[in-house]
Structure formats: structure tokens, C-alpha cells
C-alpha positions as CSV (number, residue, x, y, z in Angstrom):
1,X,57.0,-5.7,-48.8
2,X,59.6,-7.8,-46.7
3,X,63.2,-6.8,-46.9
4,X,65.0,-9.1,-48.8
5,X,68.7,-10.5,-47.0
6,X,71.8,-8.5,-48.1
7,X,75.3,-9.5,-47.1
8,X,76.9,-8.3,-44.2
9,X,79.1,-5.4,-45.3
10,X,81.6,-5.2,-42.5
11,X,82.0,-9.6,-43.4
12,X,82.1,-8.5,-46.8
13,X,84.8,-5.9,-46.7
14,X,86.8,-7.8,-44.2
15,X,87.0,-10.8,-46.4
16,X,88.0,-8.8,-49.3
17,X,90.9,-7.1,-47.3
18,X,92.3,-10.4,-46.3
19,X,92.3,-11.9,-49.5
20,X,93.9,-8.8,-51.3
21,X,96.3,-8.5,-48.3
22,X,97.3,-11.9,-48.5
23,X,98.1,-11.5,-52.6
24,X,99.7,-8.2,-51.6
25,X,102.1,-9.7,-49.0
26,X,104.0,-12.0,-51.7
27,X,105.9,-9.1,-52.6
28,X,107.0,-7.8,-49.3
29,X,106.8,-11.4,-46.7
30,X,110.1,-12.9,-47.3
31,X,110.5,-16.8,-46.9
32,X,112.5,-19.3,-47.8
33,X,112.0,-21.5,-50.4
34,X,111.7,-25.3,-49.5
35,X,112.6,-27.8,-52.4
36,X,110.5,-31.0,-52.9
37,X,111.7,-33.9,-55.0
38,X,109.7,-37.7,-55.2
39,X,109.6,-40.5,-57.6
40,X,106.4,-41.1,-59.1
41,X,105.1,-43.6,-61.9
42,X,108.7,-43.8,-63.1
43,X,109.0,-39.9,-63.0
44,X,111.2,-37.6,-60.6
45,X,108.7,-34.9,-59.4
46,X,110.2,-31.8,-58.4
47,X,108.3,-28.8,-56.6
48,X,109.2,-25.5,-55.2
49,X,107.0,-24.5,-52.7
50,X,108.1,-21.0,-52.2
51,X,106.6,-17.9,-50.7
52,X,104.0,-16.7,-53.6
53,X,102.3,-20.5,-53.2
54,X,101.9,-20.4,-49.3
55,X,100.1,-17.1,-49.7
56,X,97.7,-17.6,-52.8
57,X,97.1,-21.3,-51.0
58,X,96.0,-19.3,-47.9
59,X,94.2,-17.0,-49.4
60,X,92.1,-19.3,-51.1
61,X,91.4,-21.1,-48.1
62,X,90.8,-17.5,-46.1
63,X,88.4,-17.3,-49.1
64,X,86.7,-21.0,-49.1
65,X,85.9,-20.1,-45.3
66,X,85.0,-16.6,-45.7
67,X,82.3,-17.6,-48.4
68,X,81.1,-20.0,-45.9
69,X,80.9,-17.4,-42.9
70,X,79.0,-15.2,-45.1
71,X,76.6,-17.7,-46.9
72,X,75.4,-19.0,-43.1
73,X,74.1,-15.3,-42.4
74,X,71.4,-15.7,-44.9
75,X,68.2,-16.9,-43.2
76,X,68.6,-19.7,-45.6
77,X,71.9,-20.6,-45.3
78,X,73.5,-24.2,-46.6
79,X,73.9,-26.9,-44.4
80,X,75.3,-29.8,-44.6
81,X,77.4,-30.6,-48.0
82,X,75.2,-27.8,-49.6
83,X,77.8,-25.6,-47.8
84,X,80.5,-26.3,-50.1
85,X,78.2,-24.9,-52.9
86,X,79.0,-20.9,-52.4
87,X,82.5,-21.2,-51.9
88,X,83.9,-23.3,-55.1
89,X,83.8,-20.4,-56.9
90,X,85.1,-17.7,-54.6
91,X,88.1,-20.0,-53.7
92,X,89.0,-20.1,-58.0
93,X,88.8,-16.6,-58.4
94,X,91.2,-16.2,-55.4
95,X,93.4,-19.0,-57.2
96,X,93.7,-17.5,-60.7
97,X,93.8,-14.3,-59.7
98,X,96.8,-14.4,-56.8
99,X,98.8,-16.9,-59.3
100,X,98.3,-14.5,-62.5
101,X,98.8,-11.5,-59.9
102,X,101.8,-12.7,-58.3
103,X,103.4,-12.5,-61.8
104,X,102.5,-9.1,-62.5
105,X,105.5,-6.2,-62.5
106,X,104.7,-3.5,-59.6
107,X,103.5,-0.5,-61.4
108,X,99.6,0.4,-62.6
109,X,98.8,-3.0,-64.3
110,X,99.5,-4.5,-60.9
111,X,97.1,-1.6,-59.1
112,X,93.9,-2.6,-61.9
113,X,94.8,-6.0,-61.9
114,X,93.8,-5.9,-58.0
115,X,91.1,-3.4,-58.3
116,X,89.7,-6.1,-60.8
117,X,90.2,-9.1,-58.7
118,X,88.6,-7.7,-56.0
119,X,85.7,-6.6,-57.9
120,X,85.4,-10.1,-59.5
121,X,85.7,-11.7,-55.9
122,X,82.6,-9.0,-54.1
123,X,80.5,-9.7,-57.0
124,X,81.1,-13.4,-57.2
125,X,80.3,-13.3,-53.4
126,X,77.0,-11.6,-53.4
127,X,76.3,-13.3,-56.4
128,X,76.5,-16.8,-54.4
129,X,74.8,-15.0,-51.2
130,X,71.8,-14.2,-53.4
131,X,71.1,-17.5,-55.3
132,X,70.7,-19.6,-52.0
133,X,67.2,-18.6,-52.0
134,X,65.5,-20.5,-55.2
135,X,63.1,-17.5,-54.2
136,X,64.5,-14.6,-54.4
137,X,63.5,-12.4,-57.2
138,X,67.4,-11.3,-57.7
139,X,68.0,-15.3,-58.3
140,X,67.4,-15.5,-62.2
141,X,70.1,-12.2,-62.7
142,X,72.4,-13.5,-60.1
143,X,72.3,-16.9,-61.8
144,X,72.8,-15.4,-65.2
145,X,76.0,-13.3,-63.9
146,X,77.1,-15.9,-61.4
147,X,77.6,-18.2,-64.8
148,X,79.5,-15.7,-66.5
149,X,81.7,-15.1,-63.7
150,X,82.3,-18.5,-63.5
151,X,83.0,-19.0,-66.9
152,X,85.6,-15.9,-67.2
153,X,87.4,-16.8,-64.3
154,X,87.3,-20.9,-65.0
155,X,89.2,-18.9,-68.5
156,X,91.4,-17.6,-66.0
157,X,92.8,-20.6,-64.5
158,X,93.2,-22.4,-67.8
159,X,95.8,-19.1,-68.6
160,X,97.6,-19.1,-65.8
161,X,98.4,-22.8,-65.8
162,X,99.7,-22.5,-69.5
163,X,100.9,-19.0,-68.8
164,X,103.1,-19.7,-65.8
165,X,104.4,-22.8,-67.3
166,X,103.0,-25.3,-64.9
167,X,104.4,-28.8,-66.1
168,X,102.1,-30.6,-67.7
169,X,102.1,-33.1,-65.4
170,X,100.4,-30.9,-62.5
171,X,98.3,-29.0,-65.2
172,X,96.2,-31.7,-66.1
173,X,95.4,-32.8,-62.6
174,X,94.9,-29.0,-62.0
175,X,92.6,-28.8,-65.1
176,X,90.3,-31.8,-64.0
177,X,90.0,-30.1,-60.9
178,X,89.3,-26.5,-61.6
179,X,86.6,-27.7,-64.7
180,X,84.9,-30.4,-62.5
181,X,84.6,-28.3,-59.5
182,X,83.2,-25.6,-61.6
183,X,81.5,-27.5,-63.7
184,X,79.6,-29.0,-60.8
185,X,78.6,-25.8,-59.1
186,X,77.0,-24.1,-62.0
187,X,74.8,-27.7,-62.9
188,X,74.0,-27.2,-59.4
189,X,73.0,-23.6,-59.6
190,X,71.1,-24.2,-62.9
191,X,69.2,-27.7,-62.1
192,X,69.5,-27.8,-58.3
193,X,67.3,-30.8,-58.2
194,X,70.2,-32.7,-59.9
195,X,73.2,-34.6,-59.0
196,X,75.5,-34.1,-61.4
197,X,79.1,-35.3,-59.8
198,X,79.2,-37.8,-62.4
199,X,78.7,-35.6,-65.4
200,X,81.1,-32.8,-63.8
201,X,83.7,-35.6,-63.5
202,X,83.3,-36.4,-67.4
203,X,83.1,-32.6,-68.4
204,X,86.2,-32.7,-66.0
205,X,88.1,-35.7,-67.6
206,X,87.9,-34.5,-71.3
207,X,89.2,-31.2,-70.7
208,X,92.3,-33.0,-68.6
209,X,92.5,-35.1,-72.0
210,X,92.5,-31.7,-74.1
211,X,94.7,-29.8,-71.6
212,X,97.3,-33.0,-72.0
213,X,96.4,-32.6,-76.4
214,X,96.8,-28.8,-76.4
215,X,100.2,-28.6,-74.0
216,X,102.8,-29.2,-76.4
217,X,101.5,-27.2,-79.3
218,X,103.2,-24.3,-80.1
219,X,100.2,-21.8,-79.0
220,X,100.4,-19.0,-77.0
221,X,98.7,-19.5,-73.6
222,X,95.6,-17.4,-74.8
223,X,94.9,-20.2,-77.1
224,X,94.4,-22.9,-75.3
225,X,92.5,-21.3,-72.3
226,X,89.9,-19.8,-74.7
227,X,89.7,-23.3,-76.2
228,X,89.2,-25.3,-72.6
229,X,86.8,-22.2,-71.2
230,X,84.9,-22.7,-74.4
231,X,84.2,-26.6,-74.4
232,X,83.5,-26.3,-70.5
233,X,80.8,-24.1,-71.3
234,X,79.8,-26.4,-74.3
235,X,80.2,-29.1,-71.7
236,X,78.0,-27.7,-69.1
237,X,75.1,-26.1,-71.8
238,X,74.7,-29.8,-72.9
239,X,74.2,-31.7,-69.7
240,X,71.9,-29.2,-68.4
241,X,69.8,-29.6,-71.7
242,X,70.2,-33.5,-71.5
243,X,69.4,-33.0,-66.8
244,X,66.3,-31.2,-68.5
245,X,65.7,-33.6,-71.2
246,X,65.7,-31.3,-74.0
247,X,69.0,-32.1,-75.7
248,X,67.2,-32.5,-79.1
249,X,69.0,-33.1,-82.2
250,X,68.4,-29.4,-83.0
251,X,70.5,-29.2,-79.7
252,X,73.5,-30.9,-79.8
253,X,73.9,-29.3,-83.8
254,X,73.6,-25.7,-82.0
255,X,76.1,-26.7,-79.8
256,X,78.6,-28.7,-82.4
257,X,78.3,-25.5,-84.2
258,X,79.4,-23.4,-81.1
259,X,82.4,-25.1,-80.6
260,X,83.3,-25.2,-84.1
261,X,83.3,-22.2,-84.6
262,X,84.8,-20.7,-81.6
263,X,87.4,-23.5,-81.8
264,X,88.4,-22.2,-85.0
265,X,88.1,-18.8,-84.8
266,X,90.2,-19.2,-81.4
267,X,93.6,-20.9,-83.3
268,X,93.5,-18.8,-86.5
269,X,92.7,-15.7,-85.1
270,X,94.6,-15.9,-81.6
């Protein structure tokens, strides 16, 4: 029976380090905050890029490149654009996790709350190394967790933007991105034949639209990222149905129902 590839550990645990080193050094790097003011569309724009955003911005892209390193060790590695594939994902968690983390009082929440992040990020990763081989026995499970993952931590996002009080005006850009991006990965991983930018871009532009609807409501942030999570995934179930031309009217009910129902339950009992 032939070995099947495995990650390499010491990449593995190296990339982990960095990333939870570079969330870790927000509290103890010290730099000074630079002050950023344009005029756009009529609006003054003003953004602090301070120390917590240089280090979650590197860390992500310590993250995007590490996922890449890793990804080109397996005897079927990506190439090309395909590279970009493995590390959409990765570079999210890294996001929503060092933005939400970042926020979090020093004590034990902060200690499981990295302890969980890093234990989202080494699964997502060998999740990612796994599927690149359509043959790989492990695919269908690491497929099936993969989605999840990417579903919880898409979630994630949606939180923090509403939760750290991100103007509206970056959070729907923000929004578009993080649902497109993910929503284009995981039609990816589920019809790999496809090519689905144009469909991610829609799934993308209605949740900007309901990001812009849900802003000024007086929800807690809970709320509305449960609500955005769900219709992604709504989203996403129905263009893979339609990519593999079984979105039957029994279908798109199922679905209608979903999102009813968990749209609901999300406001009244949030």
C-alpha cells in the first residue's frame, strides 16, 4: 500500500509559531501610531494604522505564504493560479482570529482563545494539504471539515467587523471580500471542474448589500454575523446544486426554508 503525503511537521509547526508569535507581539511591540485622512466620493476617510494592524496584516501574509510553502511539498502541488487555492483560507483564519484576539483582555480567555486559533489554523492547513489530491482517500472527510471550517471562521470575520466597530464604510468592502474569496474556494473544492468567479462575486455582492442593510440596526454583533455566515452558506449550497444542475424546485424550497428559518430564529432568539 503506498504511503500517502503528510505535511511536513517541522513547516507545520514553524508556521504556526510565527503566526501566533506575530498575534502575541501586539501586546508587547510598541509603535507608533500613524494617522491617515483622504477625501473620497464626497467623504473624509480617516484610518489609524496602528500597531495591532501591521501585525495581524503580517501575519496573514506570513500565513498566505506559509500555506503556499507547504502546499508545494505535496507531490501534487498547485501551480500556477491553482496556488492561490490552499491559502485563502489560512490567510482568514489568521485575519479574524488576530483582529478578535488582539481585543481580548490578558488572562485565560486570551490563553484558549490562542490555543483555539491555532488549532483552527493546523487543521485548516492539513485540511488544504490533503484535498489537492482529487485522489486521496482522506479528500471526501477533509472536504467535509474544510467547509465547516470555512464556514465558522467566514462567521468569524462577519463578528469581528461588527464587533470592533469597523465603519460601515470599510465593512462592506471587507464583507465582499472575505464572502467572495471564501465563497470561491469552497465552489472550487466542491466542483473543481468549475469556474465560479462570477458566482462568488454575486454571493459576494449580496452579502456587501446585507452587511450595508444589517449595520445600523440595533443588533448585537452576534446577529448579524450568524445572519451573513448563514446566507453565504445558503449562497454557496445553491450554486453548487445549480454548477451540478440539480437545483430543482424541491431545491431551492429546501434552501428558502433554511434561511428562513435560521434567519428568524437568529433575530428573535439572539
Amino acid at each position: 500500500m503506498t504511503d500517502l503525503p503528510r505535511p511536513d511537521r517541522d513547516r507545520l509547526s514553524a508556521l504556526g509559531a510565527l503566526v501566533l508569535l506575530a498575534i502575541g507581539l501586539v501586546r508587547v511591540v510598541d509603535l507608533p501610531t500613524l494617522p491617515l485622512e483622504f477625501g473620497l466620493a464626497g467623504l473624509v476617510v480617516r484610518i489609524e494604522v496602528n500597531r495591532a494592524f501591521i501585525l495581524i496584516v503580517l501575519a496573514s501574509a506570513v500565513t498566505i505564504a506559509g500555506a503556499d510553502w507547504l502546499a508545494r511539498t505535496h507531490p501534487r502541488g498547485p501551480r500556477g493560479a491553482a496556488r492561490l487555492e490552499p491559502a485563502i483560507i489560512p490567510g482568514l483564519a489568521t485575519l479574524a482570529a488576530g483582529a478578535i484576539l488582539t481585543r481580548v483582555e490578558a488572562g485565560p480567555a486570551l490563553w484558549v482563545g490562542l490555543i483555539l486559533a491555532a488549532a483552527m489554523l493546523m487543521a485548516t492547513l492539513l485540511a488544504e494539504f490533503v484535498v489537492i489530491d482529487p485522489e486521496d482517500p482522506r479528500r471526501l472527510a477533509a472536504s467535509i471539515g474544510l467547509t465547516i471550517l470555512a464556514q465558522v471562521l467566514l462567521t468569524f470575520a462577519f463578528f469581528a467587523l461588527f464587533g470592533l466597530g469597523v465603519r460601515a464604510f470599510f465593512a462592506v468592502p471587507l464583507s465582499f471580500a472575505a464572502a467572495a474569496a471564501v465563497s470561491w474556494r469552497l465552489l472550487r473544492l466542491r466542483v473543481p471542474e468549475s469556474r465560479p468567479v462570477l458566482y462568488a462575486a454575486a454571493i459576494g455582492a449580496a452579502i456587501a448589500q446585507l452587511t450595508w442593510a444589517l449595520y445600523y440596526l440595533p443588533l448585537t454583533a452576534i446577529q448579524p454575523a450568524l445572519v451573513l455566515g448563514l446566507l453565504a452558506y445558503v449562497g454557496i449550497q445553491a450554486v453548487v446544486s445549480h454548477l451540478r444542475q440539480r437545483l430543482a424546485t424541491s431545491r431551492i424550497v429546501e434552501l428558502g426554508i433554511i434561511a428562513g428559518i435560521g434567519v428568524t430564529g437568529v433575530l428573535v432568539a439572539a
